[in-house]
C-alpha positions as a printed Julia matrix, in Angstrom:
203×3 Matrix{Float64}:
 45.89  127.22  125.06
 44.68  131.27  125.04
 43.77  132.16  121.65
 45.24  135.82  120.47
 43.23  138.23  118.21
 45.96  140.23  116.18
 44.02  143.06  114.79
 45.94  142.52  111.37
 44.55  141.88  107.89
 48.4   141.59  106.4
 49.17  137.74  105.71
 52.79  138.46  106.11
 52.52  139.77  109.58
 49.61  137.21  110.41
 52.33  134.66  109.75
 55.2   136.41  111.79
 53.02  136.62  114.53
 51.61  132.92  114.79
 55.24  131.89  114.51
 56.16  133.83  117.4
 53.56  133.26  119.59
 53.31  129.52  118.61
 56.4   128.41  121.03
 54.41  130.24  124.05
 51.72  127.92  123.26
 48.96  130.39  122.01
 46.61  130.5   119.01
 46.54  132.85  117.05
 43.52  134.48  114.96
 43.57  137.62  112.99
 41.38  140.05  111.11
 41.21  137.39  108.49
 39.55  135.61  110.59
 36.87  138.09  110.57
 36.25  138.94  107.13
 32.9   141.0   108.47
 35.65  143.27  110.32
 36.41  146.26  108.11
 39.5   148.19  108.19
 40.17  150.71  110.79
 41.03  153.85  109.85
 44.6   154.89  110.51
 44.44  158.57  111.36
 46.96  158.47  114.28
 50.43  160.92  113.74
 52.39  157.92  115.5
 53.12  153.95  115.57
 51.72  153.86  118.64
 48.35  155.61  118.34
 47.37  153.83  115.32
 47.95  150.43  116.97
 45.43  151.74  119.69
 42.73  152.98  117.72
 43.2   149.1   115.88
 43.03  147.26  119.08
 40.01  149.35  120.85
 38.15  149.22  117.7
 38.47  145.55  117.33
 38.54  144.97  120.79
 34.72  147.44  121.61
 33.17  145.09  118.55
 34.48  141.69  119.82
 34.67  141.96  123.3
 37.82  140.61  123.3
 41.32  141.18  124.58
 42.76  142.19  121.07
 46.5   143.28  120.35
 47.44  144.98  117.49
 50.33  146.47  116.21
 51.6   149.48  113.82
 54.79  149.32  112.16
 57.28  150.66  109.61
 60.36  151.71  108.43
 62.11  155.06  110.1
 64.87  156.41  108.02
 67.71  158.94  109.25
 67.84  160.61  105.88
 64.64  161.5   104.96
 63.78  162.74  108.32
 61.95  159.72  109.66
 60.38  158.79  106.43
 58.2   156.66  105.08
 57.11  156.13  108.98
 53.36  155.86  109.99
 53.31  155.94  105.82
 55.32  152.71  105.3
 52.49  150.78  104.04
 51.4   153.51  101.34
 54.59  155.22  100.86
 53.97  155.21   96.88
 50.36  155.64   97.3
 47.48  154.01   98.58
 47.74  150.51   96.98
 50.38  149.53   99.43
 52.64  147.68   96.63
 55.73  146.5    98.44
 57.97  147.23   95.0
 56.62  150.26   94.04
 57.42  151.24   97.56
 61.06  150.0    97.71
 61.64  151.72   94.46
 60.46  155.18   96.11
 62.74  154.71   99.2
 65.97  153.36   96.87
 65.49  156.29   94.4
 65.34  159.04   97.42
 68.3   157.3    98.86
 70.49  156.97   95.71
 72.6   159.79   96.63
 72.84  159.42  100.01
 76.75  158.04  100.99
 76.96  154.55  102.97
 78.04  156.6   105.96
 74.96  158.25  106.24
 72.43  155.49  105.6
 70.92  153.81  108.78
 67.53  153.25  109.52
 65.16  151.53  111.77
 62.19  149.1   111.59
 59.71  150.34  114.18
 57.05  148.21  116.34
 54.34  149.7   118.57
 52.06  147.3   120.06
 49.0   147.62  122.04
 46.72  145.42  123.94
 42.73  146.76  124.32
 41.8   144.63  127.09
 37.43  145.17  127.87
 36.8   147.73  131.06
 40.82  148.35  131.13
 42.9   150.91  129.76
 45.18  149.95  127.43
 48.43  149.66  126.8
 51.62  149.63  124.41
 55.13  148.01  124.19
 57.58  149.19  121.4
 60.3   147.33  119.68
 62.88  148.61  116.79
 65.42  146.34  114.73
 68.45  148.74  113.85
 69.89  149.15  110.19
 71.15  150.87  107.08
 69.75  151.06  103.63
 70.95  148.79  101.05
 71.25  150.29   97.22
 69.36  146.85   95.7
 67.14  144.78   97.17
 68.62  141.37   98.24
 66.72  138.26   99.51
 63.53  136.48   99.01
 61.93  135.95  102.52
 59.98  138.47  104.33
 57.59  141.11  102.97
 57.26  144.95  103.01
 60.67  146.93  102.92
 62.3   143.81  104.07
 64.89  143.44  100.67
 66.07  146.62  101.0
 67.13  146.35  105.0
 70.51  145.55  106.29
 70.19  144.15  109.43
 72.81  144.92  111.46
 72.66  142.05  114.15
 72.78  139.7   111.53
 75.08  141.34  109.34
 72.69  140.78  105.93
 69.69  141.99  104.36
 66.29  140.96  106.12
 65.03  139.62  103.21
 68.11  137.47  103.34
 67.23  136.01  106.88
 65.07  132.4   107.3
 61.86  132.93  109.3
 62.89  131.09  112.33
 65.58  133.66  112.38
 63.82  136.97  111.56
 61.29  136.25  114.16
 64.05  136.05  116.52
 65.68  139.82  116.31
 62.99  141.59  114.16
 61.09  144.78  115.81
 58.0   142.85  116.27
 60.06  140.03  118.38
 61.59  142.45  120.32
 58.28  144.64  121.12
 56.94  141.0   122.01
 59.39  140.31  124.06
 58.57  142.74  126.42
 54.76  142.08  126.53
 55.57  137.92  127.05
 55.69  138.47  130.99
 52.24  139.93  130.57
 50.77  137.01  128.43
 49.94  134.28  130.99
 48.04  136.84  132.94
 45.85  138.28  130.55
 44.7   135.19  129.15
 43.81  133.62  132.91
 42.17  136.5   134.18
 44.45  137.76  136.65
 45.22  140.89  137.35
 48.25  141.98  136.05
 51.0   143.95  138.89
């Protein structure tokens, strides 16, 4: 069994992950793991550089192979908004309500027709004396105008998934982790899993 280091210290992500990499047959062990691991310092203008600067960093004091991702919601809108700012859209406490409430009052005048939105997922793998590398995943949607649901975290009551025709919130575990836009950027890295964890080169 290869054991993963998610460069994450968010429990609702650290579960998401080890339930999607727990059928593949890997461990997984975050940045809670590591309490003597401080944050990294997000100053990348994209998902996808942040996620990099997490994974070297993590990866240079480790010496491990070390994925980490960098995620958030993308709306139409309000011009890409809350974006690489997802997490401390209402400031820099990163409360999940306080949050939602900033998005739904921006939005409240904004007609169904015009309301989609997408949950965004760069991930990227810092693998020692290799360059690393990023997949990317999204999880297409609209904008509710109340939150609905219970399960998830983040911006996840106020999301309409469309491939499930409900609010994310609304959606059991087993089944988020199936469509959501870390599942799909996952998907993509999965053919690259058995190789990095055995050594081998990958093609």
């Amino acid at each position: 069994m290869a054991e993963i280091i998610i460069a994450t210290k968010n429990a609702g992500k650290a579960k998401e992950f080890e339930r999607m990499f727990k059928p593949l047959g890997h461990k997984v062990k975050t940045l809670l793991d590591f309490p003597e691991i401080a944050d990294v310092e997000e100053t990348g203008t994209t998902f996808e550089g942040n996620a990099i600067l997490k994974a070297e960093a993590v990866s240079q004091l480790l010496d491990r192979i070390v994925i980490a991702d960098d995620s958030g919601l993308a709306i139409d809108a309000l011009e890409g908004r809350p974006g690489i700012y997802s997490a401390r859209y209402s400031g820099a406490e990163k409360n999940d309500e306080a949050n939602m409430d900033k998005v739904l009052n921006e939005m409240q005048d904004v007609p169904d027709a015009k309301r989609q939105a997408r949950f965004h997922c760069a991930l990227a793998v810092a693998i020692p004396g290799e360059q690393t590398y990023t997949v990317h995943g999204i999880c297409e949607g609209e904008i509710l105008r109340e939150k609905q649901g219970s399960y998830g975290f983040g911006y996840d009551p106020i999301f309409f998934c469309t491939a499930k025709g409900k609010a994310m919130a609304e959606l059991e575990p087993e089944e988020k982790s199936q469509i959501s836009h870390r599942a799909n950027a996952l998907r993509k890295l999965e053919e690259d899993l058995a190789t990095l964890f055995s050594g081998e080169e990958r093609p």
